[in-house]
PLY file of the C-alpha trace (Angstrom):
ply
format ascii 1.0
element vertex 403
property float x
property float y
property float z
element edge 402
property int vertex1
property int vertex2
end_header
0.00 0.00 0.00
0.76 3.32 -0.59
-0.21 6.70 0.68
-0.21 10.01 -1.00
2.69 12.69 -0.39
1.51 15.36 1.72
4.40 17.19 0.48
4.48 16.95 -3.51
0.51 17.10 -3.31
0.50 20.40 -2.19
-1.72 21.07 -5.06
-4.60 21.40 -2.27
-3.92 24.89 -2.23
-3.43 25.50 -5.61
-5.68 28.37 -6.71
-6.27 28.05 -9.93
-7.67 24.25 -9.72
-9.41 25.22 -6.96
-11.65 28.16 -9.04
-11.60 25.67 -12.30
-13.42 23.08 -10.03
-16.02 25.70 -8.83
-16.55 27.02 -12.19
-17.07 24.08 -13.36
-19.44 22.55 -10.74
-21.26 25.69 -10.89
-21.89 24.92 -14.93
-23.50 21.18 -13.91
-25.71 22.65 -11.75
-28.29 25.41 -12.99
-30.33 24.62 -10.43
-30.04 22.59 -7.21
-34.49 22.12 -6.45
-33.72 18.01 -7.31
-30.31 17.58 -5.98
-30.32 15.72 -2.83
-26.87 17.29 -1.46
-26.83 20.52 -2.64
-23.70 22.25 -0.80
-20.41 22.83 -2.55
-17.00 22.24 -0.68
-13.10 23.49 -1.11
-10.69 21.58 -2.60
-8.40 22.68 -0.32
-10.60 21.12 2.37
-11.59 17.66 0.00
-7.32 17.25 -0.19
-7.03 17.45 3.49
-9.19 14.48 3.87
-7.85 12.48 1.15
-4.52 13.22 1.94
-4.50 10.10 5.09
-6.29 7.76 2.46
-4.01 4.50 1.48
-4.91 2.92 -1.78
-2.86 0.81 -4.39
-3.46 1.15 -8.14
-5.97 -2.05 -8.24
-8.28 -0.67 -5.52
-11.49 1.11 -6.92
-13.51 4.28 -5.52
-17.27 5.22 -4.62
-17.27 8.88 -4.68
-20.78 9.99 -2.59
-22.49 13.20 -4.21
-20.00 15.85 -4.43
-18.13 16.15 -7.98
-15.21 18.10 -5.67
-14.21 14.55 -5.17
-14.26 12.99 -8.24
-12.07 16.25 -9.44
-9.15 15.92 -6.52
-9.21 12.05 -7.54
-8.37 12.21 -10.47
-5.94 15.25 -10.26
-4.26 12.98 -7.44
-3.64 10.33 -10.44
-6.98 7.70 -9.64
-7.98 6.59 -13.52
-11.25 7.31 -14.27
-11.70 3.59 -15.13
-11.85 3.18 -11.35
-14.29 5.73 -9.99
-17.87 5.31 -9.79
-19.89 8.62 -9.16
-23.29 8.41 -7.20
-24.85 11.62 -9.05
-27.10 13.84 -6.73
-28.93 15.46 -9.54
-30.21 14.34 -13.10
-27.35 16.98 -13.91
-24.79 15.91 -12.68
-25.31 12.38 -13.29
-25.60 13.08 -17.32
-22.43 15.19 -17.20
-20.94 11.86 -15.97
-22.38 9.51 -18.17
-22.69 11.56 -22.02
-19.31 13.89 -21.56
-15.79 12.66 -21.40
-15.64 11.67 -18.15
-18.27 8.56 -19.55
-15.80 7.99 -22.51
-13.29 7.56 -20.38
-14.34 4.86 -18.19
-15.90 6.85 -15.38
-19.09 5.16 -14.20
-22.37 7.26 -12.95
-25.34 6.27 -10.75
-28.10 8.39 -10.30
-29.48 9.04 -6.76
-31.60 11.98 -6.42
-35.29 12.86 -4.80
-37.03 11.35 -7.35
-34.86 7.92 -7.45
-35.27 8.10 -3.25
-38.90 9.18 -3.12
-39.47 5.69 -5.51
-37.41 3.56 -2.88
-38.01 5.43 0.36
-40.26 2.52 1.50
-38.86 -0.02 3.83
-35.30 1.58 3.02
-35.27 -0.08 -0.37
-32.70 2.64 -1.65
-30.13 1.23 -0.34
-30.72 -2.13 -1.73
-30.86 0.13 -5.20
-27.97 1.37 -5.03
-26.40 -1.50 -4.05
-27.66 -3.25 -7.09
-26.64 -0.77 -8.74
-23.08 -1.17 -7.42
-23.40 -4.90 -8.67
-23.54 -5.71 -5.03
-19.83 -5.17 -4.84
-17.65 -4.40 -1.44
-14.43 -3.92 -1.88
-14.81 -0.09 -2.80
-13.09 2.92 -0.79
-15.71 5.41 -0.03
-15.02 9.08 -0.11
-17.45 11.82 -0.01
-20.53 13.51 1.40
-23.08 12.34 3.00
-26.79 13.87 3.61
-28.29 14.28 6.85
-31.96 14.82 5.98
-34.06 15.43 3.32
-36.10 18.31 3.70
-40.05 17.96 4.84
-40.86 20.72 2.56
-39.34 19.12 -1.14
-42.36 18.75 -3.39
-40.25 14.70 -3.58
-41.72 14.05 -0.29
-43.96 13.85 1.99
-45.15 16.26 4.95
-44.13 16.07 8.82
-40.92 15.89 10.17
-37.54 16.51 7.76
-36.40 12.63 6.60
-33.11 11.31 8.64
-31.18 9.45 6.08
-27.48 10.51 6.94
-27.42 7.19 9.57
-28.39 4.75 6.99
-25.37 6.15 4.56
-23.02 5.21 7.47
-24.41 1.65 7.18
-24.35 1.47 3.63
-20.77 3.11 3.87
-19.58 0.09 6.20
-21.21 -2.31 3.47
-19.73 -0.91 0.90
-15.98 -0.52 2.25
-15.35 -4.23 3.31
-11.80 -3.46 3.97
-12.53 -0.55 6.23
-11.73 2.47 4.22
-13.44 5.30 3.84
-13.46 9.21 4.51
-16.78 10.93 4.57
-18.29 14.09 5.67
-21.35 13.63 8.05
-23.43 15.50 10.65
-21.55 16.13 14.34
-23.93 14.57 15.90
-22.21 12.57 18.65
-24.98 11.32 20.76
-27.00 9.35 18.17
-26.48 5.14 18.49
-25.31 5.32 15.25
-22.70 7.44 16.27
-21.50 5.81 19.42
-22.41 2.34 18.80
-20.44 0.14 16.03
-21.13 1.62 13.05
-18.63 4.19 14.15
-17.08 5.09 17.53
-16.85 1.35 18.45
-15.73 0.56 14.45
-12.39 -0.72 14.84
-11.23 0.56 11.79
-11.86 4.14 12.80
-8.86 5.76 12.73
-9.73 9.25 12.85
-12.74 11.57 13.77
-12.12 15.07 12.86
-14.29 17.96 14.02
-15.18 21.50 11.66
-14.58 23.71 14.02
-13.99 25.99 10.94
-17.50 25.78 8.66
-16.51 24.21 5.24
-19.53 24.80 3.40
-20.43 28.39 2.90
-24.23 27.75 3.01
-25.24 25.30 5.38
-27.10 26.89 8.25
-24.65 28.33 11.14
-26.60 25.40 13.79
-25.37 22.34 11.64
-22.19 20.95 12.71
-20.37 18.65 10.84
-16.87 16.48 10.72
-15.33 13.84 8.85
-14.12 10.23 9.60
-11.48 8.13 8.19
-11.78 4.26 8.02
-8.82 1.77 7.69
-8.82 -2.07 8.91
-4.87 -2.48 8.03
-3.90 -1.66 11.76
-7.25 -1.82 13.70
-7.23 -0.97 17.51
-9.05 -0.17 20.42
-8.24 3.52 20.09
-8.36 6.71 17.89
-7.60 10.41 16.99
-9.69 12.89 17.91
-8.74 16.31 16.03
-10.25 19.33 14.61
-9.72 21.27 11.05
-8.61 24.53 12.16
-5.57 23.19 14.70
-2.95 20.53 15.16
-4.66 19.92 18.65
-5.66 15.97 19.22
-6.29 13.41 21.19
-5.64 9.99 21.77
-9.25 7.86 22.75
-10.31 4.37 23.61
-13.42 3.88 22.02
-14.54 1.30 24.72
-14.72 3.74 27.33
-17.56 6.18 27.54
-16.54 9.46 25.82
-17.90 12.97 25.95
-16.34 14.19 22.33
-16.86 18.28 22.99
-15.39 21.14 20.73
-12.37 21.72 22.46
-9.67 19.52 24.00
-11.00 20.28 27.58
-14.36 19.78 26.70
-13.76 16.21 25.60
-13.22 13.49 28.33
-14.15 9.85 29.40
-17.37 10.21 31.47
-17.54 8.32 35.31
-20.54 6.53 34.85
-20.40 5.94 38.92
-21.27 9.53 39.61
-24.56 11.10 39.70
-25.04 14.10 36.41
-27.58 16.92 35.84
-29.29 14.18 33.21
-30.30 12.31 36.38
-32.39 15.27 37.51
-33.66 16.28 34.08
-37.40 16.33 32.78
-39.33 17.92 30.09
-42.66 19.12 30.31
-45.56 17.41 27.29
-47.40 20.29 26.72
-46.21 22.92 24.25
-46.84 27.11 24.46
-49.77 26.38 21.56
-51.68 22.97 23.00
-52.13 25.03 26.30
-55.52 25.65 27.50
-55.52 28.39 29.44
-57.91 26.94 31.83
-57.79 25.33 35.23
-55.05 25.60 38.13
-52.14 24.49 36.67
-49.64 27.31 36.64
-47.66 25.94 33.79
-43.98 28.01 33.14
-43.51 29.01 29.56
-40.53 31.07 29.05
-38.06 32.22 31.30
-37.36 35.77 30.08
-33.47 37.90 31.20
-31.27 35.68 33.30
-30.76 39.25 34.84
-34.02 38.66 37.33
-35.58 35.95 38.78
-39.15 36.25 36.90
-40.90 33.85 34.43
-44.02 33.82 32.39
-46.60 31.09 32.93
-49.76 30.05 31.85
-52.96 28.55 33.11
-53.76 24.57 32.27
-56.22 22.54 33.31
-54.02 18.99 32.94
-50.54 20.05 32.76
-49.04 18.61 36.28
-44.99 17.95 34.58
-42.76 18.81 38.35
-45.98 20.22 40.05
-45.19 19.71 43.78
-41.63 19.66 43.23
-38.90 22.23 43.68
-36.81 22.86 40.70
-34.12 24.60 38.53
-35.39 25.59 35.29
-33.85 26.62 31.93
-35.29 27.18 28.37
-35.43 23.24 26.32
-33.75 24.96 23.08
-30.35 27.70 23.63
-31.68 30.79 23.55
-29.55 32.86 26.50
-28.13 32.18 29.71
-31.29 32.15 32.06
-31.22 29.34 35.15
-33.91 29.83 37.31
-35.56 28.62 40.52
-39.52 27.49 40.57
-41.44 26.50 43.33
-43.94 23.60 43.77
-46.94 25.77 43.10
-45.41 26.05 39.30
-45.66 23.14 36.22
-43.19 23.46 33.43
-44.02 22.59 29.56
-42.43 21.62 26.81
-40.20 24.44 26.45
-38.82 24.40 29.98
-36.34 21.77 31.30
-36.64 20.94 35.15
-33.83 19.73 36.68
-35.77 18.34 39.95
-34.61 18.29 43.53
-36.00 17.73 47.21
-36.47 21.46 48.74
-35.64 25.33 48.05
-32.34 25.10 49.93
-31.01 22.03 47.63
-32.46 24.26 44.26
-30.61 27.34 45.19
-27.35 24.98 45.57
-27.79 23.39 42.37
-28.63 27.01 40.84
-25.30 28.70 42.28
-23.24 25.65 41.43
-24.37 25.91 37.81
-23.73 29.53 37.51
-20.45 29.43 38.82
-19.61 26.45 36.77
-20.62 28.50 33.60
-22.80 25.33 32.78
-24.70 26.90 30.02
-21.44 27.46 27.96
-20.28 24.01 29.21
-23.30 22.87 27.41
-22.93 24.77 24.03
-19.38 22.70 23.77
-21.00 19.10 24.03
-24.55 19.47 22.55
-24.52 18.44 19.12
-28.14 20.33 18.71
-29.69 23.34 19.78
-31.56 21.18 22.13
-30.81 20.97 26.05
-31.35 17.51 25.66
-30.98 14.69 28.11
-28.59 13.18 26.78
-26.44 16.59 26.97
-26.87 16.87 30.46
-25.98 13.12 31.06
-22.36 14.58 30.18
-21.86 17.10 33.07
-21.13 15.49 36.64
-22.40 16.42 39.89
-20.13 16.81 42.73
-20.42 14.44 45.37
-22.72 16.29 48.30
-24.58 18.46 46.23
-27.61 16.90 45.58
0 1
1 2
2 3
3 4
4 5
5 6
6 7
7 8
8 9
9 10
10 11
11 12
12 13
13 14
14 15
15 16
16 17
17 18
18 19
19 20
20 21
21 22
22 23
23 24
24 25
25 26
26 27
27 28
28 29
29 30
30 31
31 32
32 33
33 34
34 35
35 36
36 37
37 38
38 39
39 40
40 41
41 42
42 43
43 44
44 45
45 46
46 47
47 48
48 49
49 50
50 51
51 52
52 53
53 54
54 55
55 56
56 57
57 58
58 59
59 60
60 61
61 62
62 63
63 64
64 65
65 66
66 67
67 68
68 69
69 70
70 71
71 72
72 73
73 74
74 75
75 76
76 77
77 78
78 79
79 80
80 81
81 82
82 83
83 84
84 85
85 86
86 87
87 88
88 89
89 90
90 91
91 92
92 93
93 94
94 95
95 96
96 97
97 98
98 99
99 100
100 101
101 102
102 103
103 104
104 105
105 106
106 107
107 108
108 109
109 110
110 111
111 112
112 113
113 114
114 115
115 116
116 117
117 118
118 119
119 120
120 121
121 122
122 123
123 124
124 125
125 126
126 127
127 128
128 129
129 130
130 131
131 132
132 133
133 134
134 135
135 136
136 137
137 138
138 139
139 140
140 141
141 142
142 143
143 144
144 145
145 146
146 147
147 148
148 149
149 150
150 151
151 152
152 153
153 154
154 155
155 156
156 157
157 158
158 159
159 160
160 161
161 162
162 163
163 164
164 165
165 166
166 167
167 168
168 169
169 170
170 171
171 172
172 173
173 174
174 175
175 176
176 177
177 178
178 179
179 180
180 181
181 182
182 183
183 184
184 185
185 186
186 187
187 188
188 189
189 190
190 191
191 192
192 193
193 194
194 195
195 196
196 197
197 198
198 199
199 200
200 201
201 202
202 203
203 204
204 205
205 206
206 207
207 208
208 209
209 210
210 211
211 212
212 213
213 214
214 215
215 216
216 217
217 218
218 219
219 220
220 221
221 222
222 223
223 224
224 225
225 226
226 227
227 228
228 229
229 230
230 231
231 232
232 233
233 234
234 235
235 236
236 237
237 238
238 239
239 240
240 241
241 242
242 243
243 244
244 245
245 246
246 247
247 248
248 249
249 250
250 251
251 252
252 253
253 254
254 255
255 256
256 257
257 258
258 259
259 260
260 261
261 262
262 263
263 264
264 265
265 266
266 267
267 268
268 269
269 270
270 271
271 272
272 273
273 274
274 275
275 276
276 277
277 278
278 279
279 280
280 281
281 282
282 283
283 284
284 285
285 286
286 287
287 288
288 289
289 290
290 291
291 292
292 293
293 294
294 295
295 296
296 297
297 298
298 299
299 300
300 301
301 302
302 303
303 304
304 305
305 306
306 307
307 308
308 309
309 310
310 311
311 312
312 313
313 314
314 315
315 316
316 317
317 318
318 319
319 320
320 321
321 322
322 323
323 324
324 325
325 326
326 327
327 328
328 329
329 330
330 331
331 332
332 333
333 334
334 335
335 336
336 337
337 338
338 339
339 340
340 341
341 342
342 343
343 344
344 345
345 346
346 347
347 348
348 349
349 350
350 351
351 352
352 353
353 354
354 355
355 356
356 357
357 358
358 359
359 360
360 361
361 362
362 363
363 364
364 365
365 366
366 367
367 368
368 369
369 370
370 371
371 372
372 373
373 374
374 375
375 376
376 377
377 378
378 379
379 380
380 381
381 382
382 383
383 384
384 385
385 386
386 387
387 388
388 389
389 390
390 391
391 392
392 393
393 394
394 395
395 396
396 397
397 398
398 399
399 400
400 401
401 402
């Protein structure tokens, strides 16, 4: 095996195949409505990724969605002969197959809303596209993956946006029988797929790397993403944990419990002997608009400035979520730096997280704790939403006495 020279391939930062790639990808895309990835991506960052690949001549590629790819590939010296494409758009699958990369042995599969809206059911798309690989699974796999596909594309239905990005990790680990891969996929850290053994517990993970520094320009500023890189030739129990904007990294076992946060000191093995704030969490079931404004229930709504003590509530007639109960409250989604005290005369909703305890004295502990802590911006480094989830607060240890 053989790896490619970080040194003579400095060509990642060359300029003017950088801007011939853009231009170019801009002219296969006039529009991006069917595409189901539609973001663009640097060169400079697609050669950082690639750059840690091994490969031989024989070994063949699966290039996921984004032509950026396909382009460093083959400037890196991969024959065309040995690349398959999977084509998010009618567009860019035709460029593939009737223009010169076609001629010149590159093959293209189409995979776009239509094709997924056809095979959505019962996950068949995967099967399709595995067909369409000729059931193969000796590939590498390089590329982008998406995370969701939107609730409001005329290809699907209604309700809740479509979580597909945990399936391509599956159909990643299918494809890449030898272990190696590097893909782009949502930060989100907490998800089974994540921490179980598609991934974190992989052995041939070698490498999770964190964006700390965006590299698309116009994904929304609350998406966080990273990449991974796969390789079974020297499989252990441990990884690197790194990030795209320093050298910083760290050295993890992947069978311990692990908090992976955005810094180095927000990333740890957690104690699972010790008590956290997810032990004392709960969430209200009735949202602002499915209030009744009836009844006795004093349900708390939002919290307002963290620069007073005062909420807003609500009358309900069945909402009883921490009634009787002392608590410390704060909003369910980030939105400020508001922790609060309620008494047992108060319910929460949906929008308010309760952290419960056993009296006033014990709440105003908890609440002084957290504030000097600075557990709100502790939070903001381990969440991998906007959500004050449980899970989130799982990763944040009491001290012993407190509660």
């Amino acid at each position: 095996m053989s790896s490619w020279d970080t040194v003579e391939n400095r060509i990642k930062i060359d300029t003017r195949f950088r801007l011939n790639v853009t231009d170019y990808i801009s002219k296969i895309y006039s529009t991006r409505k069917k595409s189901i990835l539609p973001w663009d991506i640097n060169t400079e960052d697609v050669f950082e990724m690639l750059q840690e690949l091994k490969w031989d001549s024989e070994q063949k590629f699966v290039v996921l969605f984004n032509f950026e790819f396909v382009m460093c590939l083959l400037k890196l010296g991969v024959s065309p002969l040995r690349i398959t494409y999977i084509a998010p758009s009618q567009e860019s699958f035709i460029e593939v197959r009737d223009m010169g990369w076609g001629e010149n042995g590159m093959k293209s599969i189409l995979f776009d809303l239509a094709i997924y809206k056809r095979h959505k059911q019962y996950k068949k798309w995967k099967k399709y596209l595995m067909k369409k690989l000729e059931n193969k699974t000796d590939y590498i796999v390089v590329g982008n993956i998406p995370f969701t596909i939107n609730k409001s594309d005329k290809y699907t239905e209604g309700g809740s946006p479509i979580k597909i990005g945990n399936d391509f990790v599956t159909l990643i680990n299918q494809l890449s029988i030898d272990g190696s891969a590097v893909y782009i996929l949502q930060a989100k850290f907490d998800t089974k797929t994540f921490k179980g053994e598609e991934l974190i517990k992989n052995p041939n993970l070698q490498k999770i790397v964190y964006h700390r520094k965006p590299i698309f320009d116009n994904i929304a500023w609350s998406i966080h993403t990273c990449h991974v890189l796969l390789e079974s030739e020297t499989p252990t129990n441990k990884f690197i944990y790194s990030f795209n904007d320093t050298s910083d990294e760290i050295k993890l076992n992947r069978m311990k419990p692990i908090c992976l946060g955005r810094t180095l000191d927000d990333t740890y093995y957690l104690d699972t002997s010790k008590k956290t704030l997810g032990n004392l969490w709960i969430l209200g079931k009735k949202y602002l608009n499915q209030l009744d404004h009836k009844g006795d229930n004093k349900v708390i709504t939002t919290l307002g400035s963290y620069k007073n003590d005062d909420f807003e509530w609500e009358l309900d007639s069945s909402e009883i979520t921490t009634k009787g109960q002392w608590k410390v409250i704060l909003p369910k989604n980030q939105s400020g730096w508001a922790i609060k005290i309620a008494g047992p005369e108060y319910s929460i909703s949906a929008s308010i997280v309760g952290l419960v305890v056993k009296d006033k004295q014990t709440a105003l502990n908890l609440k002084d704790w957290m504030v000097s802590e600075n557990i709100i911006n502790r939070l903001s480094k381990i969440r991998s939403s906007f959500v004050n989830s449980k899970t989130a607060f799982s990763k944040i240890e009491l001290p012993d006495g407190l509660i």
